[in-house]
PAZAPA-4460 file (N, C-alpha, C; in steps of 0.05 Angstrom, whole numbers, plus 32768, in hexadecimal, padded with zeros to 4 digits):
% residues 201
    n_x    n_y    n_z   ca_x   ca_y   ca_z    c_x    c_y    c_z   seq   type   mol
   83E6   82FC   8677   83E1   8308   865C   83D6   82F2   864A     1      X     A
   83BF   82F2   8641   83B0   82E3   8623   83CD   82DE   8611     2      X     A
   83C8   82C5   860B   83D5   82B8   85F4   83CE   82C5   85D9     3      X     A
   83DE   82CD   85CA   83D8   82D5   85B0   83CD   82BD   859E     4      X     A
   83D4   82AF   85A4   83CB   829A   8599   83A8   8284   85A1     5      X     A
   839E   8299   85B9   8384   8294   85B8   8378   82A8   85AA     6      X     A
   8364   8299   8595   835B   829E   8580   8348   82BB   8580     7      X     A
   833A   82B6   85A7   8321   82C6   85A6   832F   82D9   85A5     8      X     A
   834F   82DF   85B6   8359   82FF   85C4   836A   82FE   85AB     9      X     A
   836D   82EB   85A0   837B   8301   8582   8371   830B   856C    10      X     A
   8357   8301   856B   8340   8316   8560   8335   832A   8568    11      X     A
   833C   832A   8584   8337   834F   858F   8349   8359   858F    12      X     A
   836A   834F   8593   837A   8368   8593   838C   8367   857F    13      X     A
   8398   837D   8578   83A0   8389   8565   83C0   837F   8569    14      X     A
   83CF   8378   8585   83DC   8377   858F   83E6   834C   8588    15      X     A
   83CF   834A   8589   83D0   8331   8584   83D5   8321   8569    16      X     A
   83BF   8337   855D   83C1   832C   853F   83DB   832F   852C    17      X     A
   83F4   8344   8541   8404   8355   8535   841B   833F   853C    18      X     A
   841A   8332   855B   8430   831B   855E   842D   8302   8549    19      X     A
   8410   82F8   8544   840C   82DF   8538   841C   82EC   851D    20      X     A
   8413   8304   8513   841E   8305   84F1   843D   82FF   84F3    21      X     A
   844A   830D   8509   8460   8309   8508   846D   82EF   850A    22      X     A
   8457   82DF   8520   8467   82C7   851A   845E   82B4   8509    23      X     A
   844A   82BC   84EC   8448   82B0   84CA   845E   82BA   84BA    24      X     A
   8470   82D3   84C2   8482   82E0   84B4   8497   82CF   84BB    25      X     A
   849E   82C6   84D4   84B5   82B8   84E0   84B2   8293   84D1    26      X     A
   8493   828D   84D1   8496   8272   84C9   849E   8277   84AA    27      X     A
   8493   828B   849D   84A4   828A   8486   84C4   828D   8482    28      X     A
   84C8   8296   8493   84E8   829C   8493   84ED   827D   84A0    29      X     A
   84E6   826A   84A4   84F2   8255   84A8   84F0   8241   849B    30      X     A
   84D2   824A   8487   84D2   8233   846C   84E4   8234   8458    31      X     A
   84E8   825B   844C   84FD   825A   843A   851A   8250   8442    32      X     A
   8520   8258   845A   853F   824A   8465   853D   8231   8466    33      X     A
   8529   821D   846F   8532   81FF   846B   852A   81F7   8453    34      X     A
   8525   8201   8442   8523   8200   841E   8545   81F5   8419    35      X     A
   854C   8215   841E   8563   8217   840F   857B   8209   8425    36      X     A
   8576   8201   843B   8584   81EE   844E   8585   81D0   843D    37      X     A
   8569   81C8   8431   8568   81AD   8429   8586   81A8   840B    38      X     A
   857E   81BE   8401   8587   81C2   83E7   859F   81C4   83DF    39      X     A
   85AA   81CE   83FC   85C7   81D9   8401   85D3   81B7   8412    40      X     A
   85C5   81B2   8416   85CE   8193   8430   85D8   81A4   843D    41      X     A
   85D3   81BB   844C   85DF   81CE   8469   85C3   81C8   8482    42      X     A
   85D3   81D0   8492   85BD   81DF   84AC   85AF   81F8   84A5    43      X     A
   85A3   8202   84B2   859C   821A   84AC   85AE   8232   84BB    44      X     A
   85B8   8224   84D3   85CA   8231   84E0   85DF   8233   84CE    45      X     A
   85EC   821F   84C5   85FD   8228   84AE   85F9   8239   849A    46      X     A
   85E5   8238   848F   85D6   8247   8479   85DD   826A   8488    47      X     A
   85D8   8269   849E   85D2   828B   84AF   85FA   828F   84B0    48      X     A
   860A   8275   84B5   861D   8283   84BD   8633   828A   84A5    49      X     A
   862A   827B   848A   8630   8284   846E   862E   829F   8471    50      X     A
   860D   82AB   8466   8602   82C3   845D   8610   82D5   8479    51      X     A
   860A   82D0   8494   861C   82EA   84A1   8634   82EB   8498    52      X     A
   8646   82DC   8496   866D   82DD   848D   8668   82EA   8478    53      X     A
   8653   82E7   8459   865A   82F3   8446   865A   8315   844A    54      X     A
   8637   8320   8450   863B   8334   8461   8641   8342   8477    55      X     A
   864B   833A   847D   8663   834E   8497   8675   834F   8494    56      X     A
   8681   835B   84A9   86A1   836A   84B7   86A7   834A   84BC    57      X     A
   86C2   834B   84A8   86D1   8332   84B4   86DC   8325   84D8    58      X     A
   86D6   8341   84E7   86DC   8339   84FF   86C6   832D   850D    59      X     A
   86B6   832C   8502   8696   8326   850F   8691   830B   850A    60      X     A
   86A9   82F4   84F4   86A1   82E3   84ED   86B9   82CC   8502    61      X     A
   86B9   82D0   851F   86C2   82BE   8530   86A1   82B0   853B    62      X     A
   86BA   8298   854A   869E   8288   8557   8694   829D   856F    63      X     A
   86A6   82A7   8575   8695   82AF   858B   867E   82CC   8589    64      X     A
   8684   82D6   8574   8676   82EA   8566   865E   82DA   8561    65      X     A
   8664   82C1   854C   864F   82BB   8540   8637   82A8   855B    66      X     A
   863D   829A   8570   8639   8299   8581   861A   82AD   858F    67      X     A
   862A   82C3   8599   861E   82DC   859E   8609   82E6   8589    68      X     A
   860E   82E6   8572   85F5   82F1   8557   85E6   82DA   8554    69      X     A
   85E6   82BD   8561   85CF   82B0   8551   85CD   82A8   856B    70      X     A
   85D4   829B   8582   85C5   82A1   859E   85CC   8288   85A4    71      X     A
   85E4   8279   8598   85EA   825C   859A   8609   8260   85A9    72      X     A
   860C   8241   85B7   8625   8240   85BD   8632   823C   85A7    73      X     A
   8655   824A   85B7   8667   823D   85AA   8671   8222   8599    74      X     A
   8666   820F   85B2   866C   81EE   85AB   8658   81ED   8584    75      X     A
   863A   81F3   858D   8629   81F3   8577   863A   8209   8560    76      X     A
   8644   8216   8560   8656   8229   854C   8663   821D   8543    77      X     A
   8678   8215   8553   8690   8207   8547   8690   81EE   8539    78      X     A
   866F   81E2   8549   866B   81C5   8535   8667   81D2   850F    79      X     A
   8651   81DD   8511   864A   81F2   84FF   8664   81F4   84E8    80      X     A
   867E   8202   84F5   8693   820A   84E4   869D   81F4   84D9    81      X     A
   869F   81D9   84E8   86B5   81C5   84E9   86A4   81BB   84CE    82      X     A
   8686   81B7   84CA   867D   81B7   84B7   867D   81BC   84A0    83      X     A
   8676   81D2   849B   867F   81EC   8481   86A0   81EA   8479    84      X     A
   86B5   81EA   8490   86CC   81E2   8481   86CD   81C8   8474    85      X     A
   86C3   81B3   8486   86C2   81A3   8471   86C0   819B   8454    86      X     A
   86A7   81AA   8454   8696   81AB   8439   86A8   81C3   842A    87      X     A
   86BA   81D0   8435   86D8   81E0   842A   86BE   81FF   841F    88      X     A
   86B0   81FD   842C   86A3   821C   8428   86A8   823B   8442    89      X     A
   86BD   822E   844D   86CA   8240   845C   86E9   8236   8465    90      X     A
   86F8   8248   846B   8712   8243   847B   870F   8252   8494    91      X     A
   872D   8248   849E   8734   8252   84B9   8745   826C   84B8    92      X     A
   873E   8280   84BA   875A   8293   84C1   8761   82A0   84DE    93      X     A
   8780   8292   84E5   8780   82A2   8502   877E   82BE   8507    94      X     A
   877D   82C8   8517   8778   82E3   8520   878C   82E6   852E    95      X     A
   879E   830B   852B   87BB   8316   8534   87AF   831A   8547    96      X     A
   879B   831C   8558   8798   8329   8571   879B   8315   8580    97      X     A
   8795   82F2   857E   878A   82D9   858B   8796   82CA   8580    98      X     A
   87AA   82B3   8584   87AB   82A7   8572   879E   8289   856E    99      X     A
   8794   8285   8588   8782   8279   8598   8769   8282   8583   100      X     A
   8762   8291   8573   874C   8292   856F   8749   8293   8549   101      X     A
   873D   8294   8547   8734   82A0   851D   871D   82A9   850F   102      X     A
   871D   82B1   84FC   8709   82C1   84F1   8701   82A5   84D9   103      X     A
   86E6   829C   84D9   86DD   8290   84BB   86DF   82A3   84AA   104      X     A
   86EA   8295   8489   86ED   82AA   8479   86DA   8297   8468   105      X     A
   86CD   82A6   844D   86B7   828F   8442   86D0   8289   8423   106      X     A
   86CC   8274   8415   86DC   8268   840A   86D1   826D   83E4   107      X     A
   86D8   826F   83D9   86C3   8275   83BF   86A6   8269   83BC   108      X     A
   86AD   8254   83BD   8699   8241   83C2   867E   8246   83D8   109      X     A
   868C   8258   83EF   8682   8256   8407   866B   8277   83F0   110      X     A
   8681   8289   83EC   8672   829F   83EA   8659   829A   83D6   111      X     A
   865E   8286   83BC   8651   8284   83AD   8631   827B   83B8   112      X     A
   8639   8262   83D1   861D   8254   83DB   8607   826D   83EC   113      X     A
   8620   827B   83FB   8613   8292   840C   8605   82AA   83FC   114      X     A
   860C   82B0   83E5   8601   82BF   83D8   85E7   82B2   83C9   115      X     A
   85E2   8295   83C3   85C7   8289   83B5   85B7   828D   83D4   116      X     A
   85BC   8286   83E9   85B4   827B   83FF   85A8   8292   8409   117      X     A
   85B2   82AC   8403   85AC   82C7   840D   8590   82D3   8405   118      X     A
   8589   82C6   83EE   8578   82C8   83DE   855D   82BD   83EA   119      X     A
   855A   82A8   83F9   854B   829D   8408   852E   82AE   8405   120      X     A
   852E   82C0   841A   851B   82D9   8420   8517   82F2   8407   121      X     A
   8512   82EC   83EC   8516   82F4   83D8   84F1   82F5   83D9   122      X     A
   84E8   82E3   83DD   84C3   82E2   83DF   84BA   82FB   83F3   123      X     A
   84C4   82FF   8402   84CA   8310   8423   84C6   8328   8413   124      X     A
   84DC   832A   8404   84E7   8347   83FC   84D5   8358   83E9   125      X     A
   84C3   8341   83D5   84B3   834B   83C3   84A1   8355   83D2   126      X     A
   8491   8343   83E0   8473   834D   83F6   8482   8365   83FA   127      X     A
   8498   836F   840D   849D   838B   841B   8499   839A   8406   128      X     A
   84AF   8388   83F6   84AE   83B1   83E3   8496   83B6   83D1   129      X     A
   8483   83A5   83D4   846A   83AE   83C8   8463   83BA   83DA   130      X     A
   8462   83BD   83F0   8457   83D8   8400   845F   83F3   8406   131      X     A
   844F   8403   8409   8453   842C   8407   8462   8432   8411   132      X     A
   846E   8442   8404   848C   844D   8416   8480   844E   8436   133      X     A
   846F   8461   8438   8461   8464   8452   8456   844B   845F   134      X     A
   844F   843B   8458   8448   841B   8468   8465   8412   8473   135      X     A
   847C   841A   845E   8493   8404   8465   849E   8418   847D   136      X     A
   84A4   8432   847D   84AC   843F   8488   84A7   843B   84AC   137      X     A
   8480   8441   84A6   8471   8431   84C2   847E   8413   84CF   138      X     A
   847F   8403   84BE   8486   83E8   84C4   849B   83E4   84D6   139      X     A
   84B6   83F8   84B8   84D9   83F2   84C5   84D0   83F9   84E4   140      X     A
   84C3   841D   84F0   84C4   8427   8504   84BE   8406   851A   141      X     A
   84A2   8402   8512   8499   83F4   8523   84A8   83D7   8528   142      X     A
   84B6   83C7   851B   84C7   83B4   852B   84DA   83C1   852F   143      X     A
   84F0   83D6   8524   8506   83DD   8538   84F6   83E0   8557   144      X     A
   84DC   83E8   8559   84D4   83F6   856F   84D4   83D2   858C   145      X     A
   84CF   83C1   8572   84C0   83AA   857C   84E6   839A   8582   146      X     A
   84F1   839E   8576   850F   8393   8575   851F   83A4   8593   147      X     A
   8518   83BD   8599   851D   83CC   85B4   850B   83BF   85BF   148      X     A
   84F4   83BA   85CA   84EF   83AE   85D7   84FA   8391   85EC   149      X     A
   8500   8385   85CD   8501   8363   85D6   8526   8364   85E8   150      X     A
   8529   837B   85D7   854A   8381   85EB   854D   8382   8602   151      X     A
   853C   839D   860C   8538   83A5   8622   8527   838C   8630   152      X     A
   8522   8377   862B   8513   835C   8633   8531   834C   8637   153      X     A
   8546   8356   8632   8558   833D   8626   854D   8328   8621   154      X     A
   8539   832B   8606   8537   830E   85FA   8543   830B   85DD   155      X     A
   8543   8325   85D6   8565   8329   85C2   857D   8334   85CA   156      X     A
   8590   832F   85C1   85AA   8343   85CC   85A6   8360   85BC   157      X     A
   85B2   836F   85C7   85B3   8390   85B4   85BF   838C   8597   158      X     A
   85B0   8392   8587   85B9   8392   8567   85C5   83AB   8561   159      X     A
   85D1   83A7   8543   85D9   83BC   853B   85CA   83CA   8529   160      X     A
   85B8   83E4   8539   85A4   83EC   8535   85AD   8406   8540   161      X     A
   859F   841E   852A   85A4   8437   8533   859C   8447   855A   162      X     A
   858D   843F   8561   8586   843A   8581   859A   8437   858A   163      X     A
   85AE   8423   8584   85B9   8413   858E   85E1   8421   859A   164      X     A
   85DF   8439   8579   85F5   843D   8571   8603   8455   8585   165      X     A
   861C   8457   857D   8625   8476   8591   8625   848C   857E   166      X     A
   8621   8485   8564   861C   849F   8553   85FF   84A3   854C   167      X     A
   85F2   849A   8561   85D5   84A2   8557   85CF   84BC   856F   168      X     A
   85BC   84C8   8564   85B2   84E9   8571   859E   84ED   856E   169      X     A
   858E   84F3   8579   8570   8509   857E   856F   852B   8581   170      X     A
   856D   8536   856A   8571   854C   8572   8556   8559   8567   171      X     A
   8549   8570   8580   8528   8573   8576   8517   8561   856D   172      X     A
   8520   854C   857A   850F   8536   8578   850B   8521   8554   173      X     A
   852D   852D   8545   8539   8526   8529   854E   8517   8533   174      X     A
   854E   84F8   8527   8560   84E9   852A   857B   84F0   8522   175      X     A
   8591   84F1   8528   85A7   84F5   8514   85C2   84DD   851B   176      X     A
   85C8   84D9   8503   85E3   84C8   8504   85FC   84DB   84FC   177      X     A
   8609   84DC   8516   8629   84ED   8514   863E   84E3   8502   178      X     A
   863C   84C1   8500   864D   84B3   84EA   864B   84BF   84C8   179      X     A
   8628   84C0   84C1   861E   84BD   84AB   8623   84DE   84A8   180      X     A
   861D   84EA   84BD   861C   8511   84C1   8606   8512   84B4   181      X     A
   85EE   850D   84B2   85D8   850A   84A8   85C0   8508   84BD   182      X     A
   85A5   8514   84B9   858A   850D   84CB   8587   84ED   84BE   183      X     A
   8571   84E7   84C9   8572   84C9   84CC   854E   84CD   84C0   184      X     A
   8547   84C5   84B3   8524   84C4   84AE   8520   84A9   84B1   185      X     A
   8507   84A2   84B2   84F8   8485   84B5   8508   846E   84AB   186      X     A
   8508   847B   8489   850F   8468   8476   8533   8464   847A   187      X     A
   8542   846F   848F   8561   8472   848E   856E   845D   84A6   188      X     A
   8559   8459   84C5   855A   8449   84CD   855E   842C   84CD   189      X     A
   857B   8424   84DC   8588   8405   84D3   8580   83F8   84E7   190      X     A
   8572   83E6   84D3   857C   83CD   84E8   8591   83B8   84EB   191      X     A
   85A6   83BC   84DD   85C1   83B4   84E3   85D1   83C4   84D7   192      X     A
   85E4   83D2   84E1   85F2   83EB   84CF   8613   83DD   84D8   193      X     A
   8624   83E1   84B9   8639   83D7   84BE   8648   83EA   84CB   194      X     A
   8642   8407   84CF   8659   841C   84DE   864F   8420   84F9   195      X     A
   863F   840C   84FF   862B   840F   8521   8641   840C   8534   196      X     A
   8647   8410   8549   8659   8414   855E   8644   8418   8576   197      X     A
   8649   8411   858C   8635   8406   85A5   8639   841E   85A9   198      X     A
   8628   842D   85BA   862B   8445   85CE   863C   8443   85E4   199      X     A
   864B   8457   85ED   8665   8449   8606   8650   8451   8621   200      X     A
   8657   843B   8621   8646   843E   864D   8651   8454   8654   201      X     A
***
């Protein structure tokens, strides 16, 4: 398969010119994060494991969770945490199930940085929402479509994505979520939903 990145075949295909944008969209997402990495004196990995703890389910904020969502070992996690406590922008809380184990909780301090830091992709956000309901609608479809793919590749793990969920449904060919009791239109599709639950094998 042609490299997207040769110049002649990514001026003929459509296919090509569609990976390169994506990966100008990605180098931006790595200028604004080591911006606010410099500014913060964090990693960027730290920076990611702030902003997830603030938004999520507190059970999602172990190493080994966090591990699994950003595609790193444990050892690299835990260096990560031993860090951030330091700097006293998170604590430790054990967990009743493990005691062997604990949940990061973020610390005032911690929530205050994760919430400036969140802000990052704020440039991101303006470009999108200047586009038509109908462009964005096209778009969401087309990377959830492109995010099923890279799964079914395992070159991501399964997200928490309506596809993904056990309350999602097709009925006459109308999406529906059994959680929400609602059809599902373009614009309703998650790509991370906090009531998502895996489908049972």
């Amino acid at each position: 398969m042609p490299s997207p990145f040769d110049l002649f075949w990514q001026n003929q295909s459509t296919t090509g010119k569609i990976v390169v944008a994506l990966e100008r969209i990605a180098e931006a997402f790595r200028v604004m994060a080591w911006e606010i990495s410099k500014e913060s004196g964090l990693s960027p990995i730290q920076i990611q494991i702030l902003i997830f703890c603030l938004f999520h389910d507190a059970h999602m904020a172990t190493v080994s969770a966090l591990a699994e969502e950003f595609h790193l070992t444990k050892a690299t996690i835990s260096e990560s945490i031993r860090t951030l406590a330091a700097k006293q922008l998170i604590t430790k809380k054990q967990t009743d199930e493990d005691l062997r184990s604990y949940r990061i909780v973020l610390t005032s301090k911690g929530k205050k940085l994760a919430q400036k830091a969140s802000q990052f992709a704020d440039a991101l956000v303006s470009a999108v929402d200047g586009l038509p309901a109908s462009s964005k609608n096209q778009l969401l479809h087309g990377l959830l479509q492109i995010i099923w793919q890279l799964q079914q590749q395992e070159m991501i793990h399964p997200q928490r994505m309506c596809w993904n969920c056990r309350f999602y449904r097709t009925t006459n060919h109308q999406p529906f979520c059994t959680f929400l009791q609602k059809p599902l239109h373009a614009a309703d599709l998650r790509v991370d939903c906090p009531e998502f639950q895996p489908k049972l094998s």
